[in-house]
C-alpha positions as CSV (number, residue, x, y, z in Angstrom):
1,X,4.1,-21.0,30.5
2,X,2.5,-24.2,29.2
3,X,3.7,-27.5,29.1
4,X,4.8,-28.1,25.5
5,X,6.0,-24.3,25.6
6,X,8.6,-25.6,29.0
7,X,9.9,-28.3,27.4
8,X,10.4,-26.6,24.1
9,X,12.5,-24.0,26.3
10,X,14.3,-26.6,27.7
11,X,15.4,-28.3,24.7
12,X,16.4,-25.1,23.1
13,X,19.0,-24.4,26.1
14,X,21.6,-27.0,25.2
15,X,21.6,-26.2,21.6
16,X,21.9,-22.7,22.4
17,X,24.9,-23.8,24.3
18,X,26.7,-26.4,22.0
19,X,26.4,-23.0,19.1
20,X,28.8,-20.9,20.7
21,X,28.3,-18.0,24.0
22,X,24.7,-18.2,26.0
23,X,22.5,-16.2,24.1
24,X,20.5,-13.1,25.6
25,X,16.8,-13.8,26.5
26,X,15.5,-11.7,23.5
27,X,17.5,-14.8,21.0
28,X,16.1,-17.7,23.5
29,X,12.8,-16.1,23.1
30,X,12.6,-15.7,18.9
31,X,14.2,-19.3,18.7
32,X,11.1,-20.6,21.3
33,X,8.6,-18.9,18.6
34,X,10.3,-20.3,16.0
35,X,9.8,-24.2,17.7
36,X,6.4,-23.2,18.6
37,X,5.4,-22.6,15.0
38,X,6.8,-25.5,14.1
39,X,5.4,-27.8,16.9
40,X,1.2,-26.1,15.8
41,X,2.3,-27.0,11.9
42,X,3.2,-30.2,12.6
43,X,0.1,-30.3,15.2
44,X,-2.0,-29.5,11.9
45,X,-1.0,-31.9,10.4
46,X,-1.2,-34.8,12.5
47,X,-4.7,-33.7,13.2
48,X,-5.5,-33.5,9.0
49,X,-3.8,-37.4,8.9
50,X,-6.1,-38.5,11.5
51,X,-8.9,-37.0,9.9
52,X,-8.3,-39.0,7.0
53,X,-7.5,-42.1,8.3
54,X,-10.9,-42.2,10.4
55,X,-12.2,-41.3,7.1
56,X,-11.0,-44.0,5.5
57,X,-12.2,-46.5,7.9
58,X,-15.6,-45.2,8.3
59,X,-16.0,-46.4,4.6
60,X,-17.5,-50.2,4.8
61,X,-19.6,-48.7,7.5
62,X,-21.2,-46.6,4.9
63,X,-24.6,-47.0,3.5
64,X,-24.8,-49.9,0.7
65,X,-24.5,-47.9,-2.8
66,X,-27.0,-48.2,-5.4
67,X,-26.6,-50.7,-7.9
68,X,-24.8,-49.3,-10.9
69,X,-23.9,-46.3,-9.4
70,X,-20.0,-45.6,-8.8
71,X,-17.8,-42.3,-9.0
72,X,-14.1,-41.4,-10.3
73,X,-11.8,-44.5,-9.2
74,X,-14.8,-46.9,-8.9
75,X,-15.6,-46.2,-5.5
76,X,-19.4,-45.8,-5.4
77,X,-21.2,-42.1,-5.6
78,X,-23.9,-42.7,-2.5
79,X,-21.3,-43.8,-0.9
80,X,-19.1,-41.3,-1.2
81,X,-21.4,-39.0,-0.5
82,X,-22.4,-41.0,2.6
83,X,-19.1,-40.7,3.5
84,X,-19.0,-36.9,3.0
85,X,-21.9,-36.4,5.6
86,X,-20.8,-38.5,7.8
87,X,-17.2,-37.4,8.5
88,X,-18.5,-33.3,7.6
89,X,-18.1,-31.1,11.0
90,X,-20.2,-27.8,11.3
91,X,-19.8,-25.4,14.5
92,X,-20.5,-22.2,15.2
93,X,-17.8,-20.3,17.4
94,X,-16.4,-16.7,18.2
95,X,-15.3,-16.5,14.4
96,X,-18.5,-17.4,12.6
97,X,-20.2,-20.9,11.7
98,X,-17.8,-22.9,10.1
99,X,-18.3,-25.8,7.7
100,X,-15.5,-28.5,7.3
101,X,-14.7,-31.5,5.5
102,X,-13.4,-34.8,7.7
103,X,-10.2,-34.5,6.0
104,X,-9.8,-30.9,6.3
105,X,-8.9,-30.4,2.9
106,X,-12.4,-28.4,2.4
107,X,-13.5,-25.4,4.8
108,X,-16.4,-22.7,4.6
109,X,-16.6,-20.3,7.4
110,X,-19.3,-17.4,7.4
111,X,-18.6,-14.0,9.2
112,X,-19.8,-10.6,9.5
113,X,-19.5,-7.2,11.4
114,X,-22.0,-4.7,12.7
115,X,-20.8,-1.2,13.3
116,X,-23.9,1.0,14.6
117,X,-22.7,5.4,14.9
118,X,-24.7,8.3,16.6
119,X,-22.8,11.6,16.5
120,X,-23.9,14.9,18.0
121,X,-22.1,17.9,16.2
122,X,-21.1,21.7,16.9
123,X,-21.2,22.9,13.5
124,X,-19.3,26.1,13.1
125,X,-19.7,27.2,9.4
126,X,-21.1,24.5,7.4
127,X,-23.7,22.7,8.9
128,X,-23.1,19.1,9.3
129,X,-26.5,17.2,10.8
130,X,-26.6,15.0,14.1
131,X,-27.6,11.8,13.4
132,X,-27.6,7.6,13.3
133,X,-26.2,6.0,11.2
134,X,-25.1,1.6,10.0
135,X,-21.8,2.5,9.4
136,X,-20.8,-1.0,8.5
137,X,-23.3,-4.5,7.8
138,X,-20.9,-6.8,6.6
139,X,-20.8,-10.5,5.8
140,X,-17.8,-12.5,5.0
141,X,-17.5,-15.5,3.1
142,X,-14.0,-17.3,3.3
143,X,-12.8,-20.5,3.2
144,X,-10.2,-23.0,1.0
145,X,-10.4,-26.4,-1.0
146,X,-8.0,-29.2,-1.8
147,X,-6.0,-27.1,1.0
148,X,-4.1,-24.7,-1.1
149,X,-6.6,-22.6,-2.1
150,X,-8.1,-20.2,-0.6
151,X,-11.2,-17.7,-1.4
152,X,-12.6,-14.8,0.1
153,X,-15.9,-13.0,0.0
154,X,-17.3,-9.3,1.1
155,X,-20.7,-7.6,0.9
156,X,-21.3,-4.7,2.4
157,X,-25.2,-3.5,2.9
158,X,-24.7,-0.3,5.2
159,X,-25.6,1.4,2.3
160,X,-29.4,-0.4,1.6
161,X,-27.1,-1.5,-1.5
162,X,-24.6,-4.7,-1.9
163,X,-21.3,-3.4,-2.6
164,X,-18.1,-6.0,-3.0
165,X,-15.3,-5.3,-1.0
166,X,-13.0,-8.3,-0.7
167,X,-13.9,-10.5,-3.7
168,X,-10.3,-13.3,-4.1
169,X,-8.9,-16.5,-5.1
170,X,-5.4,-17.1,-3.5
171,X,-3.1,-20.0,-4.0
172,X,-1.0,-21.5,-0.9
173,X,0.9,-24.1,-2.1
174,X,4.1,-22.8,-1.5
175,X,5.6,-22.0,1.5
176,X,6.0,-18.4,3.2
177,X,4.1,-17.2,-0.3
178,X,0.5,-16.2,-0.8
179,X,-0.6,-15.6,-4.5
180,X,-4.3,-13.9,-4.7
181,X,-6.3,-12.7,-7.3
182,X,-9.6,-10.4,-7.8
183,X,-10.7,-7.6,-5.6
184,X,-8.9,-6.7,-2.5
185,X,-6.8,-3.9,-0.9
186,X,-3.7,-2.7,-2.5
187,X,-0.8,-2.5,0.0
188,X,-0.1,0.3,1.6
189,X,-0.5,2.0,4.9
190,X,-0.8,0.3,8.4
191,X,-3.7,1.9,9.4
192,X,-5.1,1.5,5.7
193,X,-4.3,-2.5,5.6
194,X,-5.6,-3.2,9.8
195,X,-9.3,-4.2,10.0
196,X,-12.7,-1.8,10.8
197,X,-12.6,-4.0,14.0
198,X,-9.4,-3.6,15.1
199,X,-8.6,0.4,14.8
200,X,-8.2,2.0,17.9
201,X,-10.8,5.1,16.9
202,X,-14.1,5.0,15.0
203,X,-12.4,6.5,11.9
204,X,-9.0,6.1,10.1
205,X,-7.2,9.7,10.3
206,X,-7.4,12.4,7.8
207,X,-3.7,11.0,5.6
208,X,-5.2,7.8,4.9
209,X,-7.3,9.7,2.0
210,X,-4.2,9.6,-0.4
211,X,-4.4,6.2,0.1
212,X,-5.9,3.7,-2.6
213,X,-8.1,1.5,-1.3
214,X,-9.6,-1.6,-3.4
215,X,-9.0,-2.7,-6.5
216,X,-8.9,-5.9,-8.8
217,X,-5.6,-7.0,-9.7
218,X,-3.3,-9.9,-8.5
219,X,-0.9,-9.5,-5.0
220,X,1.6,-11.5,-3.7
221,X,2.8,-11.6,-0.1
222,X,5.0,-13.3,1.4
223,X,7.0,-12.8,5.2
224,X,9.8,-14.2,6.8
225,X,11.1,-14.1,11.2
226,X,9.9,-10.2,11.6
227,X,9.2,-9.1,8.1
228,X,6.9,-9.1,5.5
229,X,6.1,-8.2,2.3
230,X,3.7,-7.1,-0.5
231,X,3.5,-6.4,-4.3
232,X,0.8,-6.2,-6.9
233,X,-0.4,-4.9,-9.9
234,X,-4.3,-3.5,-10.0
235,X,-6.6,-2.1,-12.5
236,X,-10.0,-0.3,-11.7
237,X,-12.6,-0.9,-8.6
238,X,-15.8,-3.4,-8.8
239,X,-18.5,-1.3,-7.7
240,X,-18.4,1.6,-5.2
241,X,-15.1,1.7,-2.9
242,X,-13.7,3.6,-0.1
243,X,-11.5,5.0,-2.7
244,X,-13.0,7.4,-5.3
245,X,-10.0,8.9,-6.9
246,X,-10.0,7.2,-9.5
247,X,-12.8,5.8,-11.6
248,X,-10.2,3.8,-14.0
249,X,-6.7,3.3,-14.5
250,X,-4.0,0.7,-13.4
251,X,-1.2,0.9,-10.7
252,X,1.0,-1.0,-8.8
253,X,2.0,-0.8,-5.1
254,X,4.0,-2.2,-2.4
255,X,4.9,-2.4,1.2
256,X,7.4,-3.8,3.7
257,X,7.8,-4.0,7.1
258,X,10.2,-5.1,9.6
259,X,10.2,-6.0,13.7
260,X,13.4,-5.6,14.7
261,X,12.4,-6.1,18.6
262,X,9.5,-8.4,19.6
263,X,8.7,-9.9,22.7
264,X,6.7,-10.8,25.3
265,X,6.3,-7.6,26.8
266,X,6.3,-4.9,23.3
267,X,7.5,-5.1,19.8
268,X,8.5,-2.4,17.2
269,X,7.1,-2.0,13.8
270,X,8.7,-0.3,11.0
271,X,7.3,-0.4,7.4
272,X,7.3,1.9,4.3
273,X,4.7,1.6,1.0
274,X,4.7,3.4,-2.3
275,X,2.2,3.0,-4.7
276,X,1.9,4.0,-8.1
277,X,-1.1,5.0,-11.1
278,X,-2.0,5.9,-14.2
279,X,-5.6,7.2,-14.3
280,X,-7.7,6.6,-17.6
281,X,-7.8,9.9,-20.2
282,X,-11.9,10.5,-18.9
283,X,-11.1,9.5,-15.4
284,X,-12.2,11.6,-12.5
285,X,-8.7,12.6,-9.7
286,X,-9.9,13.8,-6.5
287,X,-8.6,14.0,-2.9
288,X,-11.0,14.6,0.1
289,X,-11.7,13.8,3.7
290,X,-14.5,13.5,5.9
291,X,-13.2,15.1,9.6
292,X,-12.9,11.7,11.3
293,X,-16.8,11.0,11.1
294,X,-19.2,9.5,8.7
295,X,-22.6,10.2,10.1
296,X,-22.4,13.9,8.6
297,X,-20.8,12.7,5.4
298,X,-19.3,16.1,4.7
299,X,-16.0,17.0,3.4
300,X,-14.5,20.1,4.8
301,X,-11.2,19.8,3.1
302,X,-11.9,18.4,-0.9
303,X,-9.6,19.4,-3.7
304,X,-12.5,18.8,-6.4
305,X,-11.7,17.4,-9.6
306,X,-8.0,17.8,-10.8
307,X,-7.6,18.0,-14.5
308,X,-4.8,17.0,-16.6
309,X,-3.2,14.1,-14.4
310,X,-1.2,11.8,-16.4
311,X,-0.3,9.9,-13.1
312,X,0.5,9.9,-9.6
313,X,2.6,8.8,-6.7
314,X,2.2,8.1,-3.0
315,X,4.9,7.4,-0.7
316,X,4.2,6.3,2.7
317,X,5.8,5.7,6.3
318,X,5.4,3.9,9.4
319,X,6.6,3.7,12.9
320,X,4.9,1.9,15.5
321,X,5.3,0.3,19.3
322,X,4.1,-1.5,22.1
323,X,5.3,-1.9,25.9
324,X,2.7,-3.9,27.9
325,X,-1.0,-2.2,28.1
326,X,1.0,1.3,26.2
327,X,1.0,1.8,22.2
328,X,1.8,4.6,20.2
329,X,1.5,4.6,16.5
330,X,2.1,7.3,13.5
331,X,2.5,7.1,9.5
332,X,3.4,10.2,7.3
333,X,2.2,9.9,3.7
334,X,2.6,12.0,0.7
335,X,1.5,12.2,-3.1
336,X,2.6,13.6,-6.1
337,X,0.6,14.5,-8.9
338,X,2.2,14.9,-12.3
339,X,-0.2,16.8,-14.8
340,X,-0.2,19.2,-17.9
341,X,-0.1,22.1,-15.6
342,X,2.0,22.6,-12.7
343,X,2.7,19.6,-10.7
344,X,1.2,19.4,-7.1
345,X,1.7,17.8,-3.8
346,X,-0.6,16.6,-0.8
347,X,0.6,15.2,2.4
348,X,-0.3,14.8,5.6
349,X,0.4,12.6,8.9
350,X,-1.0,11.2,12.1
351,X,0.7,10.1,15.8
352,X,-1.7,8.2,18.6
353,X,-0.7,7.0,22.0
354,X,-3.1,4.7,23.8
355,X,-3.2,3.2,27.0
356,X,-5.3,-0.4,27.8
357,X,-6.2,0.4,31.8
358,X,-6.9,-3.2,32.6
359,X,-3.5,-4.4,31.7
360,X,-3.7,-5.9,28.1
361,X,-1.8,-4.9,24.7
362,X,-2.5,-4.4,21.4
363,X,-2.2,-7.9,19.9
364,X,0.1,-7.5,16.3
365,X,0.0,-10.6,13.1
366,X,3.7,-11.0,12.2
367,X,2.6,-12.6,8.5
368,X,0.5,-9.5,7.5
369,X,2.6,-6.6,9.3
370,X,-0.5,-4.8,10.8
371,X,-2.0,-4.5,14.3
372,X,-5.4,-7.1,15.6
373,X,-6.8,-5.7,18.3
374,X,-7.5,-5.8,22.0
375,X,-8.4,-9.0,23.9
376,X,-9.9,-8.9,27.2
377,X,-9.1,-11.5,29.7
378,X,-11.1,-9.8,32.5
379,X,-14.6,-10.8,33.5
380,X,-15.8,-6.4,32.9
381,X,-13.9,-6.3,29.4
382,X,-11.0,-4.1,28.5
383,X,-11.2,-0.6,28.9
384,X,-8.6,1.5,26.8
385,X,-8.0,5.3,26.7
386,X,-5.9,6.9,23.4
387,X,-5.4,10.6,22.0
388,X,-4.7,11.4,18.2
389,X,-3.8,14.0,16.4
390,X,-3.4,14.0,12.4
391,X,-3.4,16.9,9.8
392,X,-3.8,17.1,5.6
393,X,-3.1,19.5,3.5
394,X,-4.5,19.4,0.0
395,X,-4.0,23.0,-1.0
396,X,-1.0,23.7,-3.4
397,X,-0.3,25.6,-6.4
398,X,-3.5,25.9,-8.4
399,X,-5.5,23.5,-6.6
400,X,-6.8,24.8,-3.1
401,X,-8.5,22.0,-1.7
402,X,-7.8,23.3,2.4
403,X,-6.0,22.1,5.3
404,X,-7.1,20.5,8.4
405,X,-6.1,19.7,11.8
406,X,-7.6,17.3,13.8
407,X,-7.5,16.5,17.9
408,X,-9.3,13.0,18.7
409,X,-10.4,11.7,22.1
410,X,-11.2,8.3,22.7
411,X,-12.6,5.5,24.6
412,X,-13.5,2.2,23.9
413,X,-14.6,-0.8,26.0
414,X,-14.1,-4.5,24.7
415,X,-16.9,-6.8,26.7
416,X,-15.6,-9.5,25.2
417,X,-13.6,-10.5,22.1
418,X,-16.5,-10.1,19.9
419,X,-18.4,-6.9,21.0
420,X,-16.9,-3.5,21.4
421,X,-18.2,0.1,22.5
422,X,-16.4,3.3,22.0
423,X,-16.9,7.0,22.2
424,X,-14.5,9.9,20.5
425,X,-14.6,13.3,20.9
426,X,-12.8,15.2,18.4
427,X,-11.8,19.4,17.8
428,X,-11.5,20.3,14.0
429,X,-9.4,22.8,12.7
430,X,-9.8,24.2,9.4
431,X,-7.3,27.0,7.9
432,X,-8.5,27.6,5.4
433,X,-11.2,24.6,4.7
434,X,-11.9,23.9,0.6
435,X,-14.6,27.6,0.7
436,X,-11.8,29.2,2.0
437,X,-12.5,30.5,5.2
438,X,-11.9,29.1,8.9
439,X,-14.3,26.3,9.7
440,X,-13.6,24.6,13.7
441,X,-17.0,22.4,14.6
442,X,-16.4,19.9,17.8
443,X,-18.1,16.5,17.9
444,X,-18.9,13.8,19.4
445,X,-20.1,10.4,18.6
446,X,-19.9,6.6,19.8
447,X,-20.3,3.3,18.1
448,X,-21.8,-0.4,19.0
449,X,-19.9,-2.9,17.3
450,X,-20.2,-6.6,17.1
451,X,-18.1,-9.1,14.9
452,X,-18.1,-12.5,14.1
């Protein structure tokens, strides 16, 4: 325990009292998180104050301005702009190269990932080829000005192509609330809404197809001590997306989650989403899935286009946990298609345990609900072991799209916070696939990832 965090503790021990009986260690321990965030916001902004009062006094240091020349509020441009290059910071760290202003109140920070597959496969009946493959080549743009507002950028070139994925302006100015607008993800699904770099296998499992992916439209968020929440309103995709269900349309979606036990040692997540759309009258409605890979980008189970949908539904849940270096994680999602014909349902659902054999945990991000990764404090990296097995069935009245079962394998090996290797070895189970017969390939593949 560190030195502000002791004293904090102490502090907090004769209030506790002076309220009423000794609380239990769980209370002591959200009240100390609760000082702590205080004590790194007011930390903030001490350091933004001194910022701008060395700022401020580096000013008749500054070179001498050109005659004439003076900006809004008479101050000089060349000097301002003196000013601005003087008290600018740049570094280059972990998360990126970062560009910042000497008051803080302007901040650029450039990022990217790198996700390189190789899969080897078993085909059965279809024949799905072994290969290489950039699964991801992504750089990130993000930043804010005059403090409260933020902006976000995504390009993705796996494809030899720039597609957007994150494209948003938010607004931060008040507090506990984040207002955004543009391209981004709509809110639903934990494994849907946690980053390429932090899922604990190559792939997202099979349910997460009935789940809409990117879209413009505006979201707010906000979250409170163990909860959070999310609601928005979104029209059509810019570009290509993870999602190609529907080619136009709007919807709105939502999620909350809760944590009614967090501690040092585990927490538990709960959260449920629902989402809602209308497609446009010419607008293509499909479902399909990939089994867990995307070197072979084949679908074995793929409803094909499904004619007639006036709109549609999807209803998700989510139950997670953590107890030191153990996890386990599931979600069960269904949707509902309402149509000139007979209405039909797809659903489908996943479970994973995993297990960190050096002695770490799944980090979790309270504001955002969702799960951050693995960080290794060992000199070899983090080594972590998990199994998974998730099902989808997209076959029902009319529409006989298949079903599929789905064992995964997996292990992964984080060098360092930045870098991380893993392997999965999965067992698919088709009954019947979308041709209608029996399909059961076995695979393997393994990724090399780097973020920053």
């Amino acid at each position: 325990m560190t030195r502000c965090t002791a004293l904090v503790f102490s502090a907090l021990l004769p209030v506790a009292a002076a309220a009423g009986p000794t609380p239990d260690l769980e209370t002591l321990y959200q009240m100390l998180q609760t000082q702590q965030a205080e004590l790194a916001r007011q930390r903030h902004e001490i350091e933004r104050l001194r910022k701008a009062l060395a700022h401020r006094r580096a000013g008749p240091a500054a070179a001498a301005p050109s005659e004439g020349a003076s900006g809004a509020g008479g101050q000089p441009e060349a000097e301002g702009r003196s000013q601005e290059r003087a008290s600018a910071a740049v570094r280059m760290d972990r998360k990126g190269l970062r560009v910042e202003s000497g008051d803080g109140r302007f901040a650029m920070r450039l990022g990217g990932r790198l996700h390189l597959d190789g899969a080897v496969y078993a085909s059965d009946k279809r024949a799905l080829g072994d290969g290489l493959r950039v699964r991801r080549a992504r750089l990130t743009l993000r930043g804010h000005v005059y403090d409260v507002w933020g902006y976000r950028l995504d390009a993705e070139f796996a494809s030899g192509t720039p597609e957007l994925r994150n494209a948003w302006v938010a607004y931060r100015g008040l507090k506990r609330f984040d207002l955004s607008f543009g391209q981004q993800q709509e809110p639903v699904g934990l494994e849907e809404l946690t980053s390429s770099n932090a899922i604990t296998f190559m792939e997202r499992a099979l349910p997460i197809a009935l789940v809409p992916s990117y879209h413009v439209g505006a979201l707010v968020r906000t979250h409170g001590d163990g909860w959070t929440a999310a609601a928005g309103a979104f029209g059509e995709p810019v570009g290509r997306t993870g999602s190609d269900r529907v080619d136009d349309g709007w919807g709105v979606s939502g999620r909350i989650t809760w944590a009614p036990w967090a501690t040092q040692d585990g927490l538990l997540h709960v959260g449920v989403s629902a989402a809602f759309r209308e497609p446009a009258a010419d607008a293509t409605v499909r479902v399909r899935a990939t089994p867990e890979t995307k070197v072979a980008d084949v679908s074995l189970v793929n409803t094909g286009s499904i004619a007639g949908v006036r709109h549609f539904y999807t209803l998700g849940s989510e139950l997670a946990g953590t107890w030191g270096p153990f996890s386990v994680q599931g979600e069960y999602l269904r949707s509902t298609y309402l149509r000139e014909g007979p209405d039909v349902d797809f659903d489908g659902w996943y479970v994973f345990a995993s297990w960190v054999l050096t002695g770490e945990h799944r980090n979790y991000s309270a504001v955002r609900g969702v799960f951050t990764g693995v960080r290794p404090r060992h000199k070899l990296g983090a080594w972590e072991l998990a199994v998974r097995y998730s099902t989808l069935d997209l076959t029902d009245a009319d529409v006989r799209g298949g079903r599929e079962r789905n064992w995964t394998f997996g292990l992964n090996w984080y060098p360092n916070r930045n870098t991380r290797l893993m392997a999965n070895f999965i067992l698919v189970d088709t009954h019947p696939s979308r041709d209608g017969v029996s399909d059961d390939p076995y695979l393997f593949q393994a990724r090399a990832q780097v973020n920053f």
